[in-house]
C-alpha positions in Angstrom: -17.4 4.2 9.0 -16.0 5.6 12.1 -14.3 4.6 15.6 -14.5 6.6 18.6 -11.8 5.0 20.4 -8.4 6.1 20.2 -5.7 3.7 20.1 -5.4 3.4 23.9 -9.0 2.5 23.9 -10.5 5.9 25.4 -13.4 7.6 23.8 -12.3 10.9 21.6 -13.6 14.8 23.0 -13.2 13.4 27.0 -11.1 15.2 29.2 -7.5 16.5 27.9 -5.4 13.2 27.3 -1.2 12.8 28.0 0.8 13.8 25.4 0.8 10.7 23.2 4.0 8.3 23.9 5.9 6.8 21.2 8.1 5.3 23.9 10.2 2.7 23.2 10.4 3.7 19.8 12.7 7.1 19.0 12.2 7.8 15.1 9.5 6.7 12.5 10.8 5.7 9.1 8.4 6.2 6.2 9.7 3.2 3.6 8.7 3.7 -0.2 9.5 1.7 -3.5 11.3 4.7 -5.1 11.2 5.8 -8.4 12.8 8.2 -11.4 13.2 11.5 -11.5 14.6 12.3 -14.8 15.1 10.7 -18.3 18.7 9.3 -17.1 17.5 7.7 -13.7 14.9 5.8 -15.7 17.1 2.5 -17.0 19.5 2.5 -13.9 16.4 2.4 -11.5 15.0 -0.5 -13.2 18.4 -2.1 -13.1 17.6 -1.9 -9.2 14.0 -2.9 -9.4 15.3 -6.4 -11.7 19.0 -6.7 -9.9 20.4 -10.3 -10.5 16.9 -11.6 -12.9 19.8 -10.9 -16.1 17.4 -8.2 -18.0 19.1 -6.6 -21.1 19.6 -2.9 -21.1 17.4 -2.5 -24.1 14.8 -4.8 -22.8 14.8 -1.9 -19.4 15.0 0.7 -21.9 11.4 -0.7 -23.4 9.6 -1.2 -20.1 10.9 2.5 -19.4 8.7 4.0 -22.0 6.2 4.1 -19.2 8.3 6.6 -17.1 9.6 8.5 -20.4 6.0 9.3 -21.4 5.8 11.3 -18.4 9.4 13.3 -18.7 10.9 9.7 -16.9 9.9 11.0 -13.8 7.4 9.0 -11.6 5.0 10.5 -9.6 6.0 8.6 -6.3 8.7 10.2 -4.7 6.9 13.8 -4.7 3.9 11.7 -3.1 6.4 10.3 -0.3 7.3 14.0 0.2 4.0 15.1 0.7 3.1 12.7 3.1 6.2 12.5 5.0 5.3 16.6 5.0 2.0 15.7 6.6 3.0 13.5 9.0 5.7 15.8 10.4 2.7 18.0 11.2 0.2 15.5 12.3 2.8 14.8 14.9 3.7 17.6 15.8 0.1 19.2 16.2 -0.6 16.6 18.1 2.4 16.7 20.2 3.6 13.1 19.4 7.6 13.6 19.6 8.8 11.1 17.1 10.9 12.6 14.1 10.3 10.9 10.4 12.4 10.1 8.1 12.4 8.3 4.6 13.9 5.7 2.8 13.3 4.0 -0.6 13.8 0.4 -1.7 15.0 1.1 -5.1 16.1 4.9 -5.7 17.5 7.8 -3.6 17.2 8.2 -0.8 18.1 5.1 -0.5 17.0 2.9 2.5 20.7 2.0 3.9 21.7 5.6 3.7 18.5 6.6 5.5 19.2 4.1 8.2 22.7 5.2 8.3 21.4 9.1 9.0 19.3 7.9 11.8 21.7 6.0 13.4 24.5 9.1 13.6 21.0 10.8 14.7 21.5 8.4 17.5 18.3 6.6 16.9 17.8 2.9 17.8 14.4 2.0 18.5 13.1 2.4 14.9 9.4 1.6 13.2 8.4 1.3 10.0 5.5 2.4 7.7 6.0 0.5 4.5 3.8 2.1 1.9 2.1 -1.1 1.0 -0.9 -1.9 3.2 -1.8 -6.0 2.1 0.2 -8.9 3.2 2.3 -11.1 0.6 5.5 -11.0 -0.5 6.2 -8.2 -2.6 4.4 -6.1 -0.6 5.3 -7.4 3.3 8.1 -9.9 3.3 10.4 -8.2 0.7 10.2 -5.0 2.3 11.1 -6.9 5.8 14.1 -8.4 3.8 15.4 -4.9 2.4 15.5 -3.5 6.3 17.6 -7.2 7.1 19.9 -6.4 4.6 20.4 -3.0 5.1 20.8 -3.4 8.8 23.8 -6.1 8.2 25.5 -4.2 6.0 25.4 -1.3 8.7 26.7 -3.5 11.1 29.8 -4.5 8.5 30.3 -1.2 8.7 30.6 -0.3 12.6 27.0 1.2 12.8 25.7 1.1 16.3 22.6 -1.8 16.6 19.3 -0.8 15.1 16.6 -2.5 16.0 13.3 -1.9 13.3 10.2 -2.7 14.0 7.4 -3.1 10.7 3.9 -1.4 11.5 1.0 -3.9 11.0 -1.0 -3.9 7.7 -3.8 -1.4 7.6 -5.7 -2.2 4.4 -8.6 -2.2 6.7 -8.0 0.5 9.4 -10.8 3.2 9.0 -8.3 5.6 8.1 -7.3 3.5 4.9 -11.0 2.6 4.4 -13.3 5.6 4.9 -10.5 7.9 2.2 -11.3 5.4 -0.6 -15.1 4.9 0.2 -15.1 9.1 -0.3 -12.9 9.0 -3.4 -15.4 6.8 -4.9 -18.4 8.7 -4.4 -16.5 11.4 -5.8 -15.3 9.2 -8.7 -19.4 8.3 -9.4 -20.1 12.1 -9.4 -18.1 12.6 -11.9 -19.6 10.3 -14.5 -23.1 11.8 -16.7 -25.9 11.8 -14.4 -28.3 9.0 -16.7 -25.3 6.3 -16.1 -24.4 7.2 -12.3 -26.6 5.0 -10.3 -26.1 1.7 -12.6 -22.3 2.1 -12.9 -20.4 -1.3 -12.0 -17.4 -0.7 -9.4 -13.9 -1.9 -10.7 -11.7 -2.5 -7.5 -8.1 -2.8 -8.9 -4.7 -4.0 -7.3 -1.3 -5.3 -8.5 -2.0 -8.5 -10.5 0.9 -11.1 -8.6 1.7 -14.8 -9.7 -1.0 -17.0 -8.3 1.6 -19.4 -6.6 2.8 -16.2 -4.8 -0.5 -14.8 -3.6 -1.7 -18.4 -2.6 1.2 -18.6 -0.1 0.7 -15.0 1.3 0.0 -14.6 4.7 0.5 -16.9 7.3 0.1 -20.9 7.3 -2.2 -21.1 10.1 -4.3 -18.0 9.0 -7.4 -19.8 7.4 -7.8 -17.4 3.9 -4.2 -19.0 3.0 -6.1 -22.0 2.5 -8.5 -20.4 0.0 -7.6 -19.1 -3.7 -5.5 -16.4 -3.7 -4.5 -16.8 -0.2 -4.3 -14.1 2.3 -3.6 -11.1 -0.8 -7.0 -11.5 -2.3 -8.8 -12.1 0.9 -7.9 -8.9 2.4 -8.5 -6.8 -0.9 -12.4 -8.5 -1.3 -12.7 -7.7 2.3 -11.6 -4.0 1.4 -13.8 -4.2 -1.7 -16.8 -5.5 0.4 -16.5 -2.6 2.9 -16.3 0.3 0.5 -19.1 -1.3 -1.8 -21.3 -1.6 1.2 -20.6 2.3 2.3 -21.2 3.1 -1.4 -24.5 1.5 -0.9 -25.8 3.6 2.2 -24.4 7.0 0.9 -26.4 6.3 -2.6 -29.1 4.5 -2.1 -28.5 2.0 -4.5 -28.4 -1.6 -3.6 -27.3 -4.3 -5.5 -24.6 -2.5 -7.0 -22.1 -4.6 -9.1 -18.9 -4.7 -8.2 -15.4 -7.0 -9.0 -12.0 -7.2 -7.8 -9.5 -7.3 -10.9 -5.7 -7.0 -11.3 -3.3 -4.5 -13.2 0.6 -3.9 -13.8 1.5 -7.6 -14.8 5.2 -7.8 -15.7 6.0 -11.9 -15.8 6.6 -14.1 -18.2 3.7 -14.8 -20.1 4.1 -18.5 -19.2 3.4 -18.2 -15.5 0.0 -17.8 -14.3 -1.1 -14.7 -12.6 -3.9 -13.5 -10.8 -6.6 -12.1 -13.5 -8.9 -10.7 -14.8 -6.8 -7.6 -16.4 -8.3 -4.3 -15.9 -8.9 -3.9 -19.5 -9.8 -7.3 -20.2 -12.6 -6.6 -17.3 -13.8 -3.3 -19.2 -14.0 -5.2 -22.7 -16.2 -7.8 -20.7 -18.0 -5.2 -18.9 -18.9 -3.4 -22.4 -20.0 -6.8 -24.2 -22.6 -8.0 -21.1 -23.7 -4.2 -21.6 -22.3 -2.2 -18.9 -23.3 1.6 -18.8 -20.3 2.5 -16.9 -17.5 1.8 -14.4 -15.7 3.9 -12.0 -12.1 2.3 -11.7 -11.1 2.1 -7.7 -7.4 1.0 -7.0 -7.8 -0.1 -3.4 -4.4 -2.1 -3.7 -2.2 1.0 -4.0 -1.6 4.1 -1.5 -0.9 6.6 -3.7 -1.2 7.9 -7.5 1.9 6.3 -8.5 2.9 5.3 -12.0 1.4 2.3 -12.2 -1.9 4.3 -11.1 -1.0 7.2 -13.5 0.1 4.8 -16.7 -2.0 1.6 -16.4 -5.4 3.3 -15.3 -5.5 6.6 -16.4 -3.4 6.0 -19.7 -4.0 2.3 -20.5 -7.1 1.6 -19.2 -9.0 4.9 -19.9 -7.8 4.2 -23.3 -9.5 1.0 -23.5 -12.4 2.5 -22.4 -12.2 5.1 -24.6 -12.4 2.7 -27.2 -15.2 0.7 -26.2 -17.4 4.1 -25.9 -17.4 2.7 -22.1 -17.8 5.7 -19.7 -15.5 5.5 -16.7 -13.9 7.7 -13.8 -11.2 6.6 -11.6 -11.2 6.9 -7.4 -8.5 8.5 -5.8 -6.0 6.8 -3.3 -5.3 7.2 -0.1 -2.3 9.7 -0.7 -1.4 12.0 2.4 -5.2 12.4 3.3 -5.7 14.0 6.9 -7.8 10.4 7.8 -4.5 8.3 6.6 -2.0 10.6 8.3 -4.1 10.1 11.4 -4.5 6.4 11.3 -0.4 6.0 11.0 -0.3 7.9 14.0 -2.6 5.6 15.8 -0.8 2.8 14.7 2.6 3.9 15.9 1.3 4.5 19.6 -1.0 1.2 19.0 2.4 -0.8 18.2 4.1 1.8 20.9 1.9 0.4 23.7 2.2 -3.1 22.9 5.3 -3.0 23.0 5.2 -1.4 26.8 3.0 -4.3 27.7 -0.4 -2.6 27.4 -3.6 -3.9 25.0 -4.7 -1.2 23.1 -7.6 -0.8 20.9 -6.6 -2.5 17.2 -8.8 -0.9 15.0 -10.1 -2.7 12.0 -13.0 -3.0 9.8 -14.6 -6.0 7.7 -14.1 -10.2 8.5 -10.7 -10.4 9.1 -9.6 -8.5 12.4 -6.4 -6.3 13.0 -3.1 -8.0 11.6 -0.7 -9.1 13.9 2.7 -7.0 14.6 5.2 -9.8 14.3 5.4 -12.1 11.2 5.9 -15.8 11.6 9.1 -17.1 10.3 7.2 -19.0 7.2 4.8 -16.4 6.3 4.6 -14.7 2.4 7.5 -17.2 1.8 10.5 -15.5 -0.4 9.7 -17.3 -3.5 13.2 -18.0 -4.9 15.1 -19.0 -1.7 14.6 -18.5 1.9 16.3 -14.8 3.5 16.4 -13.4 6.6 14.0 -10.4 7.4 12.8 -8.3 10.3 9.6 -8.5 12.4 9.3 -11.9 12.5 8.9 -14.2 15.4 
């Protein structure tokens, strides 16, 4: 899985290119959920994650038990750090003058204080990386409609106009692709040799209410129209692509393989997408499975919900069943990744000069476009304005 072209659509190792041009866009903001770092920002955190849904303290305090098992502090802001670390010097190595800064949805440093920073930088031409890489709501629309309401509240307070700009979604930019098709041949490697070529292939992502992933994407895009929507048909193209590179670097054909869902936190009455992880590996165990390798394509980095409901919960569950399993790596701040963000910021960059640059995609369903339709991954409470959308 590779492209020779660079964003601009000129083959790679040619003659010595321009330096690469952000232009119109002055600063790059790298925009994260957020998360705890310490046993008191554990229940005021989750206060921000469920603001206005009326949670108890003590029900937060319960769901928190995740973060105290690990000293309440997730592993997501120190993996924002590193790759906001290696994008600084991917840019800068390749002489791309665009600074980066970061903001968080739901803990410090918080995304209206970042935007404020930039602005006093005397930035104004800002894009995005959300680290979320599917369409739907939680993870597209929502992030769109923290940047709207930070930017208003800016402007209450006298802030010179921002204008922000969302990259496009890259679950299936080679860079996003080819990391997790090598984590999972490491993953396989790991497991005993007599069990390795007849392993099944777990591909895991966050478990959302069907309603919500059925509306994702776009009305006119045609996977809306099939179940799931938009969400699952990008993650089964993902899962396609890495099973089929899987394939060719083993050998082995016919593999099996199965998209399932983790980290469900609704009510028990609303339906969401399924099968469970665990529920998968008890099924897997009973039709006689000799193994699995667990391979959580839906996530960009080894958050907690990676850290807690795969390597704790799930590994647990396999444990139990006397199923062997190993677990794929994400994406993180790997050199591939950090590359592809940079080809997406002077993809985006030359669009918006007017030029067509190479969009670079793998699988069935093409590059994603750059601006969101008005109706797309509707806000499933009530409608609210966002950014990047047209």
């Amino acid at each position: 899985m590779s492209d020779s072209r660079t964003p601009g659509g000129a083959a790679t190792g040619g003659p010595a290119q321009a330096a690469p041009d952000a232009a119109p866009y002055d600063a790059l903001l790298l925009l994260s959920f957020g998360g705890p770092e310490g046993p008191d920002d554990v229940v005021p955190f989750l206060e921000n994650v469920t603001h206005g849904r009326g949670i108890p303290k003590e029900r937060l305090a319960e769901v928190g038990q995740h973060y105290f098992r690990f000293g309440g502090v997730s592993p997501i802001n120190e993996q924002n750090r590193e790759l906001l670390a290696a994008l600084r010097k991917d840019f800068a190595e390749h002489g791309l003058d665009l600074p980066v800064h970061w903001g968080n949805r739901n803990w410090s440093p918080y995304l209206v204080d970042t935007l404020r920073e930039m602005a006093e930088a005397g930035h104004r031409r800002i894009l995005t990386l959300a680290t979320s890489a599917y369409a739907g709501y939680s993870g597209c629309r929502q992030y769109r409609e923290n940047l709207a309401d930070a930017l208003a509240l800016l402007s209450e307070e006298g802030v010179p106009e921002l204008r922000v700009d969302k990259l496009r979604h890259y679950y299936n930019h080679p860079g996003f692709v080819g990391p997790m098709v090598e984590s999972t041949l490491v993953a396989l490697a790991e497991l005993p040799e007599e069990v390795r070529d007849t392993a099944h292939l777990v591909f895991t992502t966050h478990s959302i209410p069907t309603a919500m992933a059925e509306t994702s994407g776009a009305p006119d895009d045609p996977a809306r129209g099939r179940p799931g929507g938009v969400y699952v048909a990008q993650h089964l193209d993902v899962a396609r692509l890495v099973a089929g590179a899987v394939a060719e670097a083993t050998g082995i054909i016919g593999r099996h393989w199965e998209l399932v869902y983790q980290s469900r936190s609704g009510a028990p009455h609303i339906p969401w997408l399924e099968p469970d992880v665990c529920d998968h590996l008890e099924a897997l165990h009973r039709d006689g499975a000799p193994a699995a390798v667990m391979v959580p394509i839906g996530f960009v980095s080894d958050h907690m919900e990676v850290k807690y409901d795969l390597d704790t919960e799930a590994r647990a569950k396999a444990a139990e069943l006397g199923l062997p399993v190993a677990r794929a790596a994400t994406v993180g701040a790997d050199a591939r990744f950090v590359a592809a963000v940079r080809e997406l910021v002077l993809e985006r960059a030359a669009t918006e000069r007017g030029a067509q640059p190479v969009r670079c995609a793998f699988g069935s369903l093409g590059a994603g476009r750059d601006v969101c339709p008005v109706d797309c991954c509707p806000n499933p409470r009530a409608p609210r304005p966002a950014v990047g959308q047209g």
